[in-house]
MARFILUM-162505 format. One record per residue: x, y, z of N, C-alpha, C in turn. Coordinates in steps of 0.02 Angstrom, whole numbers, padded with zeros to 5 digits, always signed. Example, Ala and Ser with C-alpha at 12.3 -4.5 7.8 and 13.67 -1.06 7.14 Angstrom:
MARFILUM-162505
+00660-00284+00390+00615-00225+00390+00660-00165+00390/+00642-00112+00354+00684-00053+00357+00645+00002+00394/
//
This chain:
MARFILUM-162505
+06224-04177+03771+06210-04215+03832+06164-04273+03816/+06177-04355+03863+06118-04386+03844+06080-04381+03863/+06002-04412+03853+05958-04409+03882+05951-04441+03961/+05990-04406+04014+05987-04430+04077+05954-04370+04133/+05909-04418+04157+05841-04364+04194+05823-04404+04252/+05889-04423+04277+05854-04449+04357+05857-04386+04399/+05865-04332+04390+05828-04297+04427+05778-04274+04454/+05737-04301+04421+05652-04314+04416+05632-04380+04453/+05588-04357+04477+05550-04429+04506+05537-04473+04424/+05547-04540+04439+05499-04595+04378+05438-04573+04383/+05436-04601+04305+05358-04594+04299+05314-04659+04255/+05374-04718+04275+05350-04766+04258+05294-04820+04283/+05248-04836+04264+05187-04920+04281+05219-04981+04308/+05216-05019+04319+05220-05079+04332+05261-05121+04270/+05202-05088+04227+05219-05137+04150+05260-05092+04108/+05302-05049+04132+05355-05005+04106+05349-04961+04072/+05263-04930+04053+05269-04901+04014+05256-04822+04059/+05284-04785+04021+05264-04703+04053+05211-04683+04041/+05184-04653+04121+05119-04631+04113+05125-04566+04175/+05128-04508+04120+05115-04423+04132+05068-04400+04133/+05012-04398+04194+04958-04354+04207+04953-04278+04202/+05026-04248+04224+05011-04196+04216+05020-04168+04164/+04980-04119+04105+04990-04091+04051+05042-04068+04022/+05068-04045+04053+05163-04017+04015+05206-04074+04027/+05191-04100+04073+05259-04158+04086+05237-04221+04029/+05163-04230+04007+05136-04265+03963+05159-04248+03895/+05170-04186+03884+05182-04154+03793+05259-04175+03789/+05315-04197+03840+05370-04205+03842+05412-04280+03861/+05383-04278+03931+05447-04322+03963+05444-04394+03962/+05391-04403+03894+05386-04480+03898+05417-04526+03826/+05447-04461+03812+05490-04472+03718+05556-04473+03748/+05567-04522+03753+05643-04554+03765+05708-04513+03726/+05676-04482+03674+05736-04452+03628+05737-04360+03641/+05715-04373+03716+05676-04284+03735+05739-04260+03728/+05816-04282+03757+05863-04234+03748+05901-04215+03682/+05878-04252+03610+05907-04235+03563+05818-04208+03527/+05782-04178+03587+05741-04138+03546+05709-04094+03587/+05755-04051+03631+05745-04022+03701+05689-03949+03681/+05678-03926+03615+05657-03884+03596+05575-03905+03598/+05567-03958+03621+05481-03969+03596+05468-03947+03657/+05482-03926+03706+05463-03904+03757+05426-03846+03778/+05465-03821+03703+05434-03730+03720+05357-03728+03672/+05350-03785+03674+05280-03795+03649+05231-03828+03708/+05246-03833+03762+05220-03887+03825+05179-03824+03872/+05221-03765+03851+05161-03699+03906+05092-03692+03886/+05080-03686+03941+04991-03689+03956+04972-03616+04009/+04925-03612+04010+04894-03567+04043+04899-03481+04003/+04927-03432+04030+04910-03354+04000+04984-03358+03959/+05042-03395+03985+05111-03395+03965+05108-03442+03905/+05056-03466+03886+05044-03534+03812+05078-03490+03773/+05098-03495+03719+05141-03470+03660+05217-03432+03662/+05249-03438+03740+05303-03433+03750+05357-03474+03733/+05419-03446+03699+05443-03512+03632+05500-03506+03669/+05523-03467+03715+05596-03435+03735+05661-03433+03691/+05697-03485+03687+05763-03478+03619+05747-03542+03591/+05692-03537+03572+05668-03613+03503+05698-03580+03465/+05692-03536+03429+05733-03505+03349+05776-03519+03370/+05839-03518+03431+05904-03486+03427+05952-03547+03419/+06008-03553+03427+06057-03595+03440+06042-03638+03507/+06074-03694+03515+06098-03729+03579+06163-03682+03605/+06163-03675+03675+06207-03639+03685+06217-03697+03774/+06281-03720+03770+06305-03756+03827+06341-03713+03867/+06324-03719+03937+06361-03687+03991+06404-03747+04023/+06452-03714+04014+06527-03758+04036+06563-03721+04083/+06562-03667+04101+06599-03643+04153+06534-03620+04212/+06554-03654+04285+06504-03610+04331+06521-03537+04374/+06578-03526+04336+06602-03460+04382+06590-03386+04339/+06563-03335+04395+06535-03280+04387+06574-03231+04394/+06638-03225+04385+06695-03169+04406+06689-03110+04368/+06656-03085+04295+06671-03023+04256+06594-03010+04236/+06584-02951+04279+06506-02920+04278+06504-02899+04198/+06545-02852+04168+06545-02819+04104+06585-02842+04074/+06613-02901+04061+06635-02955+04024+06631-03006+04026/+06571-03040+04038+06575-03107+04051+06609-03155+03999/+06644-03212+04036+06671-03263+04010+06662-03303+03954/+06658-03316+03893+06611-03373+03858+06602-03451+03887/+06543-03450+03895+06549-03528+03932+06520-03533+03980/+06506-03475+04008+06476-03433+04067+06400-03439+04052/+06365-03452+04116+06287-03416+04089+06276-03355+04098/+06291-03299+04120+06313-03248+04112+06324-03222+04053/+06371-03229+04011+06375-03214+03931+06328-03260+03912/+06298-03314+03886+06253-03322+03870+06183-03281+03879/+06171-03260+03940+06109-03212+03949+06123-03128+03927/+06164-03122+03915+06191-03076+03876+06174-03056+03810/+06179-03113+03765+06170-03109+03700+06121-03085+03670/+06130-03045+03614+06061-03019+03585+06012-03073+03549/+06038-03131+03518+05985-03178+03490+05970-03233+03519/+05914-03252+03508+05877-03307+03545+05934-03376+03555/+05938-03406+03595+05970-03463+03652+05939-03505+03662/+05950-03556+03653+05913-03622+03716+05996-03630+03749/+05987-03620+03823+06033-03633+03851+06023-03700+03901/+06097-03747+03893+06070-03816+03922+06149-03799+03963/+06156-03872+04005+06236-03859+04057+06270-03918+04035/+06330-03930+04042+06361-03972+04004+06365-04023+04058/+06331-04001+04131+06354-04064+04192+06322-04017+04232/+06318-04067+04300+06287-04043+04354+06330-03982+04396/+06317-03912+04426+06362-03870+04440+06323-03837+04498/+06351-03806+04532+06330-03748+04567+06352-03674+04562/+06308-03644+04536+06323-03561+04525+06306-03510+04576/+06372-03490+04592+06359-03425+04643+06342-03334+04601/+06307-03337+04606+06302-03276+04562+06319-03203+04578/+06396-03191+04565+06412-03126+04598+06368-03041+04581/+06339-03034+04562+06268-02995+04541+06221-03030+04524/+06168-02992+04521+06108-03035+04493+06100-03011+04409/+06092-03099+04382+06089-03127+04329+06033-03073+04278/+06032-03032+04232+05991-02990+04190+05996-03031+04144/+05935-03053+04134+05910-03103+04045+05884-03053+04000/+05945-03067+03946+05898-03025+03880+05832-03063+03860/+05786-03044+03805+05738-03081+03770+05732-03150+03748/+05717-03193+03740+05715-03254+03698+05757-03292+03722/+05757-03328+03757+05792-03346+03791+05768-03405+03836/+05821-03480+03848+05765-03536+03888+05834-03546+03917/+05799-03564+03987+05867-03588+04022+05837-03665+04033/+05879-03713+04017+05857-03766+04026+05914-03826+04065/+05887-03850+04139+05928-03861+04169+05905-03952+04175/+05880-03981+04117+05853-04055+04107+05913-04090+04124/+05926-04123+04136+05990-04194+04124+06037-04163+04167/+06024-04140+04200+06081-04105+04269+06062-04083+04300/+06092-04068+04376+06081-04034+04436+06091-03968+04448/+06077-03907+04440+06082-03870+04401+06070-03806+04501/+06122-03788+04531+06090-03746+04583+06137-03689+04572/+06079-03620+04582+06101-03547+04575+06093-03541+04653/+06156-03528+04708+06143-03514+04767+06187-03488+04787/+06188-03471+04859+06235-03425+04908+06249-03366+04855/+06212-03320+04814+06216-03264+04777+06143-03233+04752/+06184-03173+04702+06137-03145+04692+06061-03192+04626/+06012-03162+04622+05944-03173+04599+05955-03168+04525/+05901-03198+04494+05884-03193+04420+05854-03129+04400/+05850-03088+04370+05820-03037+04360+05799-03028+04270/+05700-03027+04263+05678-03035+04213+05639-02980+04223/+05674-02936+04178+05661-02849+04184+05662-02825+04114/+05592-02809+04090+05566-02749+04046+05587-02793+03960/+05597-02863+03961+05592-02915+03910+05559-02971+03917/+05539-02985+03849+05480-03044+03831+05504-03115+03808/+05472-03167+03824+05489-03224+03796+05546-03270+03829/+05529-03273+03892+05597-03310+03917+05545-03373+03949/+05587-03421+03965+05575-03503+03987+05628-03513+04037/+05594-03526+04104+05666-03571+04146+05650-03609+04174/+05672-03675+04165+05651-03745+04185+05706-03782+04214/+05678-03825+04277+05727-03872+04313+05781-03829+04343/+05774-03784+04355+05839-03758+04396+05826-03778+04471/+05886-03770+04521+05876-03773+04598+05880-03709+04608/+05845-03657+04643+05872-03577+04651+05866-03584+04757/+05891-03558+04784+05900-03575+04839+05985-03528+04893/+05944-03517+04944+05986-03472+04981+06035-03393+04934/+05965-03365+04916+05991-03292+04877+05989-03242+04917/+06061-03199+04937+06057-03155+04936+06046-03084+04916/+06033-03039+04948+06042-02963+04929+06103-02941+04902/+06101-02907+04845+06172-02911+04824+06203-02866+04797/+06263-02828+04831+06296-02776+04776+06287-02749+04719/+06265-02694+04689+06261-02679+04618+06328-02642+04596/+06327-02600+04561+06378-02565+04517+06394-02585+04463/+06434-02580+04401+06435-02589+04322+06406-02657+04319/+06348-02676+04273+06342-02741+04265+06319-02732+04201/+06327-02794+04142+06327-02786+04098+06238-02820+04087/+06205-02765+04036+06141-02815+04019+06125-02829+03953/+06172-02809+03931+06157-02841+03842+06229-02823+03814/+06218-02867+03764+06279-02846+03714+06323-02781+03705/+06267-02724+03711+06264-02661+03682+06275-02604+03748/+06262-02646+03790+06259-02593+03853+06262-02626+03922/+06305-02575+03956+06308-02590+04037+06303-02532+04075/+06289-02523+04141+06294-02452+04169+06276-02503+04247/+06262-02436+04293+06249-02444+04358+06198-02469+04383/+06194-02541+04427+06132-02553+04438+06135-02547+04525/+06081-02520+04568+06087-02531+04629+06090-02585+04669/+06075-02619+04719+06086-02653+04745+06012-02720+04747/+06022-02783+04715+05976-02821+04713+05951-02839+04787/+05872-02887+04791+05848-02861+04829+05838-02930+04864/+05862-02983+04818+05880-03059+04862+05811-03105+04870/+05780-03103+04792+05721-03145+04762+05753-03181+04736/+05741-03257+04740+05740-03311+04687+05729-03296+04615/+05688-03268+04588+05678-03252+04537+05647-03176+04530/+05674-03133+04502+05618-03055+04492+05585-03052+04439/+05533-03057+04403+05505-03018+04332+05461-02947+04361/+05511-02928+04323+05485-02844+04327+05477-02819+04250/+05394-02774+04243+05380-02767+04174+05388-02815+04112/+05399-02873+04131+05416-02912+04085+05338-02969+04030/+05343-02988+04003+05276-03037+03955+05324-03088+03938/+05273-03115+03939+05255-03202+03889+05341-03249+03936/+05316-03254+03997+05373-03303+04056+05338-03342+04048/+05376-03412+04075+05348-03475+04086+05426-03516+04153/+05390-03504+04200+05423-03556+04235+05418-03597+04263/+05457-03662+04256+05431-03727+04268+05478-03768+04298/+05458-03804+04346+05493-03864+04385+05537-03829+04402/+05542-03779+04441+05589-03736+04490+05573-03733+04543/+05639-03755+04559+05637-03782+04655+05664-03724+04674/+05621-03699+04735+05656-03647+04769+05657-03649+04833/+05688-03602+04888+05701-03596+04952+05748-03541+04975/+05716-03502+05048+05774-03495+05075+05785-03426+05060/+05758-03391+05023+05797-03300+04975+05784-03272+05033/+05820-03213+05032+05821-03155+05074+05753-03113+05084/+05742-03102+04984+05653-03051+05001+05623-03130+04964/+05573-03117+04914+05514-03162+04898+05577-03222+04867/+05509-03289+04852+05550-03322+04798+05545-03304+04729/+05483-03277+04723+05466-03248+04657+05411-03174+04651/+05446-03146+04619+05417-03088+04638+05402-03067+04553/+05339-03061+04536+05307-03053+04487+05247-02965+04479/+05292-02924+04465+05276-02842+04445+05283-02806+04413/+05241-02737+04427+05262-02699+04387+05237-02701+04288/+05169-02724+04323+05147-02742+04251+05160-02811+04216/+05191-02858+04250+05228-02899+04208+05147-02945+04179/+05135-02960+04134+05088-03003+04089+05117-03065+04068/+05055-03113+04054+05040-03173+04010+05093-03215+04046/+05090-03229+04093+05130-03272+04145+05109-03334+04172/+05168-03399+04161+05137-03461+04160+05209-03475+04243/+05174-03492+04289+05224-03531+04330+05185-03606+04363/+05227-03655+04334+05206-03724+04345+05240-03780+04377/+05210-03815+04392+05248-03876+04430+05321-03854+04490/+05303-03792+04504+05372-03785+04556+05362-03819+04628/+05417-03803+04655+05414-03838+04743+05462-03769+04777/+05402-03762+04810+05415-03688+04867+05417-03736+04929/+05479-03715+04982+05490-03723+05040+05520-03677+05075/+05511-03682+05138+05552-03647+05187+05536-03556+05168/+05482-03522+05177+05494-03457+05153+05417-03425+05176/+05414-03381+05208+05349-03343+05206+05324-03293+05142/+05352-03268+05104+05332-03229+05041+05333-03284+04997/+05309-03321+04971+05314-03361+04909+05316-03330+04847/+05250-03310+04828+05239-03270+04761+05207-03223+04769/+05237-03152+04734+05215-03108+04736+05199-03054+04679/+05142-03054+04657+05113-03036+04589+05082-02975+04600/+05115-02910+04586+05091-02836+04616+05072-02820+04548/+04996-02828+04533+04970-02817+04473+04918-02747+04465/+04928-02706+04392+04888-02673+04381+04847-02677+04318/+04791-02645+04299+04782-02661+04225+04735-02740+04217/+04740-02756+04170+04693-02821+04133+04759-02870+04135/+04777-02899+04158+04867-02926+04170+04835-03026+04182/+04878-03037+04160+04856-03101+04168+04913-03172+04180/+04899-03206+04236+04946-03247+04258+04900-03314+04295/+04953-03362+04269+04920-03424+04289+04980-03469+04345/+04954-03511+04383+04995-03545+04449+04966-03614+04424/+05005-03662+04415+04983-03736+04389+05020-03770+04447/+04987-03802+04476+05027-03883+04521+05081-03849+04543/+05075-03798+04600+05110-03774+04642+05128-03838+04705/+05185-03842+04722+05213-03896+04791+05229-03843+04827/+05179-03822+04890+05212-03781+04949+05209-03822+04989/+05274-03826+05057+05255-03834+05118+05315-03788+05149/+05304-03828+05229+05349-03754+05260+05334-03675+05260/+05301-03650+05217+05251-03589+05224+05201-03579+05254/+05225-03494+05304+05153-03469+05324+05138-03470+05298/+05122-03411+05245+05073-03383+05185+05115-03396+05115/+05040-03405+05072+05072-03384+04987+05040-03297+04982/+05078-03259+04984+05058-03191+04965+05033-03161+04909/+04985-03153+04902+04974-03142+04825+04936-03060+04839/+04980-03020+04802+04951-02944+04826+04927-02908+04751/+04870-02894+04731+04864-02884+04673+04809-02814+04665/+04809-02767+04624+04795-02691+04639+04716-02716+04630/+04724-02722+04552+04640-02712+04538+04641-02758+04470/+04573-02786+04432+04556-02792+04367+04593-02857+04341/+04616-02919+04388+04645-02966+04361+04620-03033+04400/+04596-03069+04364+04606-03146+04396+04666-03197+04361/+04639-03220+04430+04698-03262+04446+04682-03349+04456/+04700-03396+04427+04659-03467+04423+04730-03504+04451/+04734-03509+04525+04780-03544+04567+04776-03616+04588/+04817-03676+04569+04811-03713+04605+04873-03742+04632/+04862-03733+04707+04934-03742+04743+04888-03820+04758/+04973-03880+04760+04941-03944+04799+04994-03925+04871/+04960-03938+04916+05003-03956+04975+05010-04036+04987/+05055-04065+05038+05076-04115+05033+04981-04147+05052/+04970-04119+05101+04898-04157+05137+04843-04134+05111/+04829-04096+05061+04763-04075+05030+04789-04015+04988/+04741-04024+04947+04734-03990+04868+04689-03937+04881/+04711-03842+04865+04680-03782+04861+04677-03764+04803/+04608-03761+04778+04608-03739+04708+04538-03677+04738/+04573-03603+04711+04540-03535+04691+04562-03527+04644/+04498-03486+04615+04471-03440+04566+04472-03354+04602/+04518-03315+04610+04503-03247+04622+04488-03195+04572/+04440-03148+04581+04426-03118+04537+04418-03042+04571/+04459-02996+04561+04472-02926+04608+04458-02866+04569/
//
């Protein structure tokens, strides 16, 4: 793909040159040759999620087909079989698409979904689900209007498939999972949270997203010494950001709203 990123607001001066205030968008989006070097990215996390590489080792892996029809066979071409695979991925899209996701999406390990240079929306279906594996990256996606969704045979790795119950219609789930980083993910609209962050999950970076339309935003059901960071959050349209957390963790939040900037420090 070339380097084409008007999906992004400019971030150009007057006098043409690029100028990136914010820290991750600074380590990246001002090298013109970012799409024939899409991997420096997994060097741009900051906060508890810093050293999350997702599929830097692995192959480029292009998604060319947007249809979700074979739970325990997915298609090649598919992101679906791509999240499948046992070795590390950088997954990019070959064009702008919309994915309905007939179950919700199970990511193996190592793994980056990278939705730069296209329009990239997972909607009217089931959720992402980042369960009991380490090291994943998902950037630039649209996730939006997810439902609750059917389970039964779904495949989650190479090696194995069996019965899953019925998903629960989050934008994104990490359950038990370490070392996430998600970034510039637009969301809206899910059935339960947009992001629902549990169950132990650690060393968690979520940055630069835009939350609308939703009363559960994020939800981080933490136990233990667990550690997660919120960078240049965009909410509006929300009652509340929910943040429900047991015991023994801070949390260094800064949501901007459109009309004023909330920056806490919680410490529980």
């Amino acid at each position: 793909m070339k380097g084409f990123n008007s999906t992004r607001r400019g971030l150009t001066t007057n006098d043409g040159q690029c100028q990136a205030t914010n820290p991750i968008d600074k380590c990246w989006r001002c090298d013109k040759n970012w799409a024939n070097n899409r991997k420096k990215l997994a060097d741009c996390a900051i906060g508890f999620g810093h050293g999350t590489t997702g599929g830097k080792d692995g192959k480029i892996y292009v998604v060319s087909d947007n249809s979700d029809n074979d739970l325990v066979n997915p298609k090649p071409g598919t992101l679906r079989y791509a999240a499948i695979q046992t070795e590390p991925l950088w997954i990019i899209f070959a064009r702008s698409m919309f994915i309905k996701l007939t179950a919700e999406l199970i990511l193996t390990s190592n793994k980056t979904i990278d939705a730069r240079g296209a329009n990239v929306h997972i909607q009217d279906g089931a959720q992402i689900t980042i369960q009991y594996v380490k090291n994943i990256i998902i950037h630039g996606l649209h996730i939006h209007d997810i439902k609750k969704a059917s389970g039964g045979f779904i495949r989650d790795s190479m090696s194995h498939y069996g019965i899953r119950a019925m998903s629960d219609g989050d934008g994104i789930s990490v359950f038990g999972a370490t070392n996430i980083w998600i970034d510039h993910v637009s969301m809206t609209n899910c059935d339960d949270g947009l992001i629902d962050v549990v169950s132990a999950s650690t060393a968690v970076t979520i940055s630069n997203c835009h939350f609308v339309k939703h009363n559960d935003v994020i939800i981080p059901n933490c136990t233990f010494y667990l550690l997660k960071h919120f960078f240049y959050m965009h909410v509006s349209s929300i009652d509340n950001v929910l943040l429900s957390c047991l015991a023994f963790i801070i949390f260094h939040i800064i949501i901007i709203f459109y009309n004023f900037i909330l920056y806490k420090t919680i410490k529980l």
